[in-house]
MIDOSE-1310 file (N, C-alpha, C; in nm, 2 decimals, decimal comma, always signed):
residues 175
xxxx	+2,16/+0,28/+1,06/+2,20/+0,15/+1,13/+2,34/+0,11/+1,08; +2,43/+0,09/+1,19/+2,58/+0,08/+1,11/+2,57/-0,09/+1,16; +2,67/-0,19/+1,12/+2,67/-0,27/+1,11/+2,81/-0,32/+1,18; +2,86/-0,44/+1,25/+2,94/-0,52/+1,29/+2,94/-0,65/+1,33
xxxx	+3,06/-0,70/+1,21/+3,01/-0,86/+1,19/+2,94/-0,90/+1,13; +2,82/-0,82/+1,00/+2,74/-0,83/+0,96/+2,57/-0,85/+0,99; +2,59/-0,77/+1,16/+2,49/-0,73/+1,26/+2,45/-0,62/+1,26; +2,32/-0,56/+1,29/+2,34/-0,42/+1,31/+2,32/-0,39/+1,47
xxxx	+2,41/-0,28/+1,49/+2,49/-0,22/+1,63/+2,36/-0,16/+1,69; +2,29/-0,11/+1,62/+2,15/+0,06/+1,71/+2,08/-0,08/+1,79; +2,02/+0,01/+1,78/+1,85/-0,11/+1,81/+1,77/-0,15/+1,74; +1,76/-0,30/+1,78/+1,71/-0,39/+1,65/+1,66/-0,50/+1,77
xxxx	+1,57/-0,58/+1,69/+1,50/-0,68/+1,79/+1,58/-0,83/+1,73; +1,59/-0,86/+1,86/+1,69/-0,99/+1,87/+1,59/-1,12/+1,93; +1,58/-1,25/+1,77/+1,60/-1,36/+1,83/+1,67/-1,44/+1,87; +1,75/-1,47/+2,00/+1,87/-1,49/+2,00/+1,88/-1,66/+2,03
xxxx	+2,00/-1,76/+1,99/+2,03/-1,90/+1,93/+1,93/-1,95/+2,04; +1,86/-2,06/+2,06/+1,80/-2,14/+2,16/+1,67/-2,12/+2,19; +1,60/-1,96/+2,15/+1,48/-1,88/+2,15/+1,41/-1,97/+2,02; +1,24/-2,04/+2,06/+1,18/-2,03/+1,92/+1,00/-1,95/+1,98
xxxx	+1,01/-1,86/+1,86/+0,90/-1,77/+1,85/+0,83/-1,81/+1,76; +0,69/-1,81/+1,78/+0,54/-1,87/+1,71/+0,44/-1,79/+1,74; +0,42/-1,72/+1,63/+0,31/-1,63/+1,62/+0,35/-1,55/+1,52; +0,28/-1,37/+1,55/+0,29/-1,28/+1,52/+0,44/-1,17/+1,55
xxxx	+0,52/-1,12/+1,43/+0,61/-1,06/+1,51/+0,59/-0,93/+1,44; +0,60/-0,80/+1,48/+0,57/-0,70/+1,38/+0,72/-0,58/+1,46; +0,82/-0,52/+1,37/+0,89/-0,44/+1,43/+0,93/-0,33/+1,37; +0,95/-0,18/+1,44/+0,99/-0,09/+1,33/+1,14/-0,06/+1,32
xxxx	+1,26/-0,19/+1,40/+1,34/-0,18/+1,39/+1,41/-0,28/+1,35; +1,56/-0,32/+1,26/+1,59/-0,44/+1,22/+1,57/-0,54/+1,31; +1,53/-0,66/+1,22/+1,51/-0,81/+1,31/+1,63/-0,88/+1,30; +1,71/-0,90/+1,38/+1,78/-1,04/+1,35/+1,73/-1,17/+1,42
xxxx	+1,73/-1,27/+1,37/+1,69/-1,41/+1,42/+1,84/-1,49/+1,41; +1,86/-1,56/+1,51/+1,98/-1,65/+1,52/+1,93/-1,76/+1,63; +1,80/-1,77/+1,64/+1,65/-1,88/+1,66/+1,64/-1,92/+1,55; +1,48/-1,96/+1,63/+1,36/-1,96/+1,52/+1,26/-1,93/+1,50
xxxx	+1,19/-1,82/+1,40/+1,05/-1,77/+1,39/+1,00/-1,85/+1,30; +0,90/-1,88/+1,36/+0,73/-1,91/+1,28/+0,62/-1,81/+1,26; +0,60/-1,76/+1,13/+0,44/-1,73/+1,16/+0,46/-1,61/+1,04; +0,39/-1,45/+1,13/+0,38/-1,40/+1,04/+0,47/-1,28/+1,10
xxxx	+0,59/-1,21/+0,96/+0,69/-1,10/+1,06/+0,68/-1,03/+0,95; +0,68/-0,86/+0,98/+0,69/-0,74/+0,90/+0,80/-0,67/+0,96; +0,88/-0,54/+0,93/+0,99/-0,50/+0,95/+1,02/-0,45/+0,81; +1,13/-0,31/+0,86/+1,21/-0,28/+0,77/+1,31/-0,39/+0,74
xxxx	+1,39/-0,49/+0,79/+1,54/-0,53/+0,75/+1,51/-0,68/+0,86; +1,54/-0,75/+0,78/+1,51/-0,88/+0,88/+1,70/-0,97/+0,83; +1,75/-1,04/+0,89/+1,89/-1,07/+0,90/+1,85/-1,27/+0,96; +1,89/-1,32/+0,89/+1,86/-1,45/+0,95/+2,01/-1,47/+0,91
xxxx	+2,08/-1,52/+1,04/+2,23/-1,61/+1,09/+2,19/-1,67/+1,06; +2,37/-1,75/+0,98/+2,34/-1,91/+1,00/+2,29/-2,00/+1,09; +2,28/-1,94/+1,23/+2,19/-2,04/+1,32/+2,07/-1,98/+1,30; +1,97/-1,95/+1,23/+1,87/-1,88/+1,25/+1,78/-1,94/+1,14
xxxx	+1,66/-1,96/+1,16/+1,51/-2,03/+1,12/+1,44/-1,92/+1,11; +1,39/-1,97/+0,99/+1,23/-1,81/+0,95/+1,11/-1,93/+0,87; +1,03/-1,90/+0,92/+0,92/-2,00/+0,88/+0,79/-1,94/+0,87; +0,73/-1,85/+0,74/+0,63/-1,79/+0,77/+0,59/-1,72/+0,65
xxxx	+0,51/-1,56/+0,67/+0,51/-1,52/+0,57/+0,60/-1,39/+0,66; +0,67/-1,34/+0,52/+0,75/-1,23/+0,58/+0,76/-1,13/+0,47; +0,73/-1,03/+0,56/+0,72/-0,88/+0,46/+0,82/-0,76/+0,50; +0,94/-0,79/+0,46/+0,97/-0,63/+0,48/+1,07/-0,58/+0,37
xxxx	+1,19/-0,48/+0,36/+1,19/-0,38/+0,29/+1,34/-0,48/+0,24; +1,38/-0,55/+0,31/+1,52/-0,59/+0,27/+1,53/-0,74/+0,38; +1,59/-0,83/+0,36/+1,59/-0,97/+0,38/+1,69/-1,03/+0,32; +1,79/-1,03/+0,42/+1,93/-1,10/+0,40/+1,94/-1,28/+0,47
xxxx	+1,96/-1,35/+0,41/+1,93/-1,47/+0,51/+2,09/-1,60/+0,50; +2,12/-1,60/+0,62/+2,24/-1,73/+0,61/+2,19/-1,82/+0,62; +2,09/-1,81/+0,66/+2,05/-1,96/+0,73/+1,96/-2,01/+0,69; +1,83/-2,07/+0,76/+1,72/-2,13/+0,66/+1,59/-2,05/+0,63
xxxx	+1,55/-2,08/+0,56/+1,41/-1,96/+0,51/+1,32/-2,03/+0,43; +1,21/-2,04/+0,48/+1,07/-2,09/+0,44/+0,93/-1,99/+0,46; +0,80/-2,05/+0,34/+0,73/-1,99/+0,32/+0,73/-1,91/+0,24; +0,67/-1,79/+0,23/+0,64/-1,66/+0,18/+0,71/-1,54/+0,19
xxxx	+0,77/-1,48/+0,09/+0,86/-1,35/+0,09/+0,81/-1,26/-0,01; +0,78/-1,11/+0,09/+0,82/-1,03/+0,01/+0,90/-0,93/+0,10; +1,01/-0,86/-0,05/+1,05/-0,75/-0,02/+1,12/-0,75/-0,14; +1,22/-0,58/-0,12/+1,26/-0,50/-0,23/+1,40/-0,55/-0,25
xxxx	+1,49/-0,63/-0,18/+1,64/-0,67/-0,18/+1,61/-0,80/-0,08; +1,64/-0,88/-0,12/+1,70/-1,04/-0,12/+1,82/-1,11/-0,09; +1,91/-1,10/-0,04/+2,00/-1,16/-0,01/+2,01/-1,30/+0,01; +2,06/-1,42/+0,00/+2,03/-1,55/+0,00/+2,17/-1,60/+0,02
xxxx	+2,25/-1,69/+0,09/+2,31/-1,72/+0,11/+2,31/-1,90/+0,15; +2,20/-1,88/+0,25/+2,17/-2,03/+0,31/+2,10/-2,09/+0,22; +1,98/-2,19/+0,35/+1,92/-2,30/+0,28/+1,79/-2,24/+0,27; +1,71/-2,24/+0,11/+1,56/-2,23/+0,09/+1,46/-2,33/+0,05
xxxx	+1,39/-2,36/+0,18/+1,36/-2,48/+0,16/+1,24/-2,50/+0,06; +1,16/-2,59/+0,06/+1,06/-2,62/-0,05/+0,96/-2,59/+0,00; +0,89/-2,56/-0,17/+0,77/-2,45/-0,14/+0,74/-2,35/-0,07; +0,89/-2,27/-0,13/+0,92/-2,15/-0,04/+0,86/-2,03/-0,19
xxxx	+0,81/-1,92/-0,15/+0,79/-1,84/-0,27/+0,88/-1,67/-0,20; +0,92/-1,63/-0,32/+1,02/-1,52/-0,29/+1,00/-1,45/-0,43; +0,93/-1,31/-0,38/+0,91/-1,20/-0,43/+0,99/-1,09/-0,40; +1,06/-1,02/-0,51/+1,15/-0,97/-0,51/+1,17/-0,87/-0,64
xxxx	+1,22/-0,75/-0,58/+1,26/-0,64/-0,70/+1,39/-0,71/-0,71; +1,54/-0,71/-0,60/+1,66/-0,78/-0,65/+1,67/-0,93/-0,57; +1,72/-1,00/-0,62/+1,78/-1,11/-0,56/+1,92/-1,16/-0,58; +2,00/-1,16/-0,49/+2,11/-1,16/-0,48/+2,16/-1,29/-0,38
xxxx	+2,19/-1,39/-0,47/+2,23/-1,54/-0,38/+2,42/-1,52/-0,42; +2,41/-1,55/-0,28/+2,59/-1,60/-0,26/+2,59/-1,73/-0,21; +2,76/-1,80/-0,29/+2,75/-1,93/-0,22/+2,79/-1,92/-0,08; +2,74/-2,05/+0,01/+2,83/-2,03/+0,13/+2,94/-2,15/+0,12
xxxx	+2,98/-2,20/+0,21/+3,10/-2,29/+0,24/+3,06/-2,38/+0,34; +3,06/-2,49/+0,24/+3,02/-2,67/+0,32/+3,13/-2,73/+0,33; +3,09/-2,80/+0,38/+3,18/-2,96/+0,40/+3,26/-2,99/+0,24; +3,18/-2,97/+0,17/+3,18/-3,05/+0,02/+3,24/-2,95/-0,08
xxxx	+3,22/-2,81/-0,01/+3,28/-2,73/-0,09/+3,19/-2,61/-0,07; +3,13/-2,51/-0,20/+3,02/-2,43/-0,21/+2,90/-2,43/-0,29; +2,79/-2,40/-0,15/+2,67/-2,41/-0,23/+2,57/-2,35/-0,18; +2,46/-2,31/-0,26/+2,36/-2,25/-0,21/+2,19/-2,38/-0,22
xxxx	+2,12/-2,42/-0,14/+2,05/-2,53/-0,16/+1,90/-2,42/-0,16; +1,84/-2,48/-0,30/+1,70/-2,48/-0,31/+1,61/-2,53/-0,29; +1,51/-2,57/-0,25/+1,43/-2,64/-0,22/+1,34/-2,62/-0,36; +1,25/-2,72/-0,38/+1,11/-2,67/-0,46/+1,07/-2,54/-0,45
xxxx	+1,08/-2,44/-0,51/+1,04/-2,31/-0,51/+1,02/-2,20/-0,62; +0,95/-2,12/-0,60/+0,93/-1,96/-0,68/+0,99/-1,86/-0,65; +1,06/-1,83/-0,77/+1,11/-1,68/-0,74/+1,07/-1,54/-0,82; +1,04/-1,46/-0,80/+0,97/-1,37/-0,89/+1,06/-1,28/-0,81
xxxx	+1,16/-1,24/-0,93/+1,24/-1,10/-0,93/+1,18/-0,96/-1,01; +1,15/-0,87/-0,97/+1,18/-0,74/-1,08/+1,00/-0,71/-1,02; +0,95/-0,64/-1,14/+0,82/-0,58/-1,12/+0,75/-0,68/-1,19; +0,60/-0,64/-1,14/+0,55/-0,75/-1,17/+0,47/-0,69/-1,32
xxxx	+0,46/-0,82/-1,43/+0,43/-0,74/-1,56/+0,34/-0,68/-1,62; +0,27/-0,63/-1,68/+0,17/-0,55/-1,67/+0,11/-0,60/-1,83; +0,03/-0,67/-1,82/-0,02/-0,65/-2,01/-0,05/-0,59/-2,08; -0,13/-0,49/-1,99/-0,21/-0,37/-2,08/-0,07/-0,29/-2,16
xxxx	-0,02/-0,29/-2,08/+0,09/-0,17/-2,10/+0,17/-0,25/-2,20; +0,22/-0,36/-2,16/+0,28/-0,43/-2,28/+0,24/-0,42/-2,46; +0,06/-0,45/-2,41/+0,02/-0,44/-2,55/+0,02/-0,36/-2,61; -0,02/-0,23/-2,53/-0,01/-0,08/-2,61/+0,11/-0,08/-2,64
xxxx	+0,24/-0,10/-2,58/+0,34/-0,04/-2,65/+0,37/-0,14/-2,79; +0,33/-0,28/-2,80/+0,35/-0,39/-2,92/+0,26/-0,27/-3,00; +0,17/-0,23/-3,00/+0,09/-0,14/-3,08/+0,14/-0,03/-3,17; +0,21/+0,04/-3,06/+0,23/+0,15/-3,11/+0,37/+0,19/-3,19
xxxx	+0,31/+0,24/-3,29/+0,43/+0,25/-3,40/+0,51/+0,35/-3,36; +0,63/+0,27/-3,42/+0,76/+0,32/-3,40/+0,73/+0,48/-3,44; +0,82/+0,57/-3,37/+0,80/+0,70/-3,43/+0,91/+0,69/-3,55; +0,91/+0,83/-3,63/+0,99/+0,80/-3,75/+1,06/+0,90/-3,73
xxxx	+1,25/+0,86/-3,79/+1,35/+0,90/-3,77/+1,36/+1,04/-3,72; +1,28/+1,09/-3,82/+1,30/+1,24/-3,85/+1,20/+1,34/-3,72; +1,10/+1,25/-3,66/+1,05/+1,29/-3,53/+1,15/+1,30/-3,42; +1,23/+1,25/-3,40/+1,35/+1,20/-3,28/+1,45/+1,31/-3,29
xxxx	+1,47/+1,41/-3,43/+1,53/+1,47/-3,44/+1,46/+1,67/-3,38; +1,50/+1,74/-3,30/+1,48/+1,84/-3,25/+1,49/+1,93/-3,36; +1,34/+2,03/-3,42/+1,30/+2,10/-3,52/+1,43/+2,24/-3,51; +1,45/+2,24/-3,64/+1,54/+2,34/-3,68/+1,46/+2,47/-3,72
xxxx	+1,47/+2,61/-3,61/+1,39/+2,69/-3,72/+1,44/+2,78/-3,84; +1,42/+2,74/-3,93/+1,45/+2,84/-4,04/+1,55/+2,96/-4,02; +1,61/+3,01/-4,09/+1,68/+3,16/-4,06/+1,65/+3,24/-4,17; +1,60/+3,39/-4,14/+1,56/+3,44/-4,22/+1,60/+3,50/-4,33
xxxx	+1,52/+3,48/-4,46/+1,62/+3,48/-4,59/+1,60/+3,63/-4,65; +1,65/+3,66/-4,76/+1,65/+3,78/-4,82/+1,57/+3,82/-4,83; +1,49/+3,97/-4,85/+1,38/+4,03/-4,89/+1,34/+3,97/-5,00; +1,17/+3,91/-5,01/+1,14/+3,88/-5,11/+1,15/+3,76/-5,14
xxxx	+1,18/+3,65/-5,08/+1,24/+3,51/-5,03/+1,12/+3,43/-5,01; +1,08/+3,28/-5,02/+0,97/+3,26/-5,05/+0,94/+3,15/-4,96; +0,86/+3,06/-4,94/+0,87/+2,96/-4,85/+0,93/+2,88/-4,90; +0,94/+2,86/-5,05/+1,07/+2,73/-5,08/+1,20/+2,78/-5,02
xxxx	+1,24/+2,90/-5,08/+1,35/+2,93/-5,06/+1,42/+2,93/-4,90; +1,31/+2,97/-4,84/+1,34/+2,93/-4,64/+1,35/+2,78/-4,63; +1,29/+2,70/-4,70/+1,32/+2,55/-4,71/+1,44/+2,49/-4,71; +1,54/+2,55/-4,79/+1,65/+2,53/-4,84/+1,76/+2,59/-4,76
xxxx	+1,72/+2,65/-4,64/+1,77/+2,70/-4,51/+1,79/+2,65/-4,41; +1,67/+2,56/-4,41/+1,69/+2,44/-4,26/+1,81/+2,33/-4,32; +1,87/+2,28/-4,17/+1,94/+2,18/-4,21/+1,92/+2,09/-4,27; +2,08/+2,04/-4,33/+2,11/+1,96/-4,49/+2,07/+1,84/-4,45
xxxx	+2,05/+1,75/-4,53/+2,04/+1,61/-4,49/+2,15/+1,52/-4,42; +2,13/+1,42/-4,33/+2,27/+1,40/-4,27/+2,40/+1,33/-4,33; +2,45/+1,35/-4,35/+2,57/+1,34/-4,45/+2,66/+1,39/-4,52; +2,56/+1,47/-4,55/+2,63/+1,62/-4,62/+2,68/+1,74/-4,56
xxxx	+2,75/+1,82/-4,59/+2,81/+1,93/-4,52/+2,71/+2,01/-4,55; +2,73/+2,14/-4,40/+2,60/+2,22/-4,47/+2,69/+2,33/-4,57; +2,61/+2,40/-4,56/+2,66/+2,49/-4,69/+2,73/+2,65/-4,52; +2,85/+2,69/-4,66/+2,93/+2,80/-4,56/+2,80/+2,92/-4,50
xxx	+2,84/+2,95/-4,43/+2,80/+3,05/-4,38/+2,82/+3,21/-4,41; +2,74/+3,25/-4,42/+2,79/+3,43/-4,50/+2,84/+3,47/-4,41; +2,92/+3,49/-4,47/+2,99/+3,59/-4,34/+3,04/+3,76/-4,39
């Protein structure tokens, strides 16, 4: 889907300024609203213009909004620019607010609301990892194997083969 003007060009389902829809909206191609929807809308990419109203619960993969936005959100990218009104909830892996340009200057207006960015937390998993002890230095480090020593050579003596401790230089090499 290529975009112009911050629209997209293919085919995409259009609420267009003066239109208001109530109900169910379900599409497998971008939504833009520059109306107003109420209710319940799914979609990959939904685009609300600054003239455009979303009032519902809304599920899709990406949700960019100029304009106003209420209700319930999920998706994977957030865009926010306009007005969110109160007791709006927005579930989100990213969210990304820009100001816009008012009368008064720039702003982005929130209403009373929830935002839950990122994944959501997991405790089990949390606690095991608070649990689980640190591994120790010398684990982190990739095993050196030995190189084999003179005839008659002993397990200490192959000891003293693996690498030096860190700091030290190792010892020359026979050449």
């Amino acid at each position: 889907m290529s975009e112009k003007n911050g629209l997209p060009t293919g085919k995409h389902t259009l609420v267009e300024e003066g239109t208001e829809f109530k109900g169910t909206m379900s599409s497998s191609c971008p939504i833009v609203v520059m109306g107003k929807v109420e209710g319940d809308i799914t979609g990959p990419v939904i685009h609300v213009t600054p003239s455009g109203v979303v009032s519902g619960v809304v599920k899709v993969k990406q949700l960019r909004s100029d304009g106003e936005l209420a209700g319930e959100v999920e998706a994977d990218t957030v865009e926010i620019s306009g007005r969110v009104r109160d007791r709006t909830v927005i579930r989100a892996r990213s969210l990304e607010v820009s100001l816009s340009t008012t009368k008064g200057g720039m702003q982005v207006v929130f209403g009373e609301c929830e935002l839950a960015v990122g994944d959501e937390p997991n405790k089990e998993a949390a606690v095991a990892a608070a649990l689980t002890p640190p591994a120790p230095a010398d684990a982190a480090k990739p095993a050196v194997a030995a190189k084999p020593g003179p005839a008659g050579a002993d397990a200490d003596d192959a000891s003293k083969l693996r690498r030096p401790p860190p700091g030290t230089q190792p010892p020359p090499s026979p050449t």
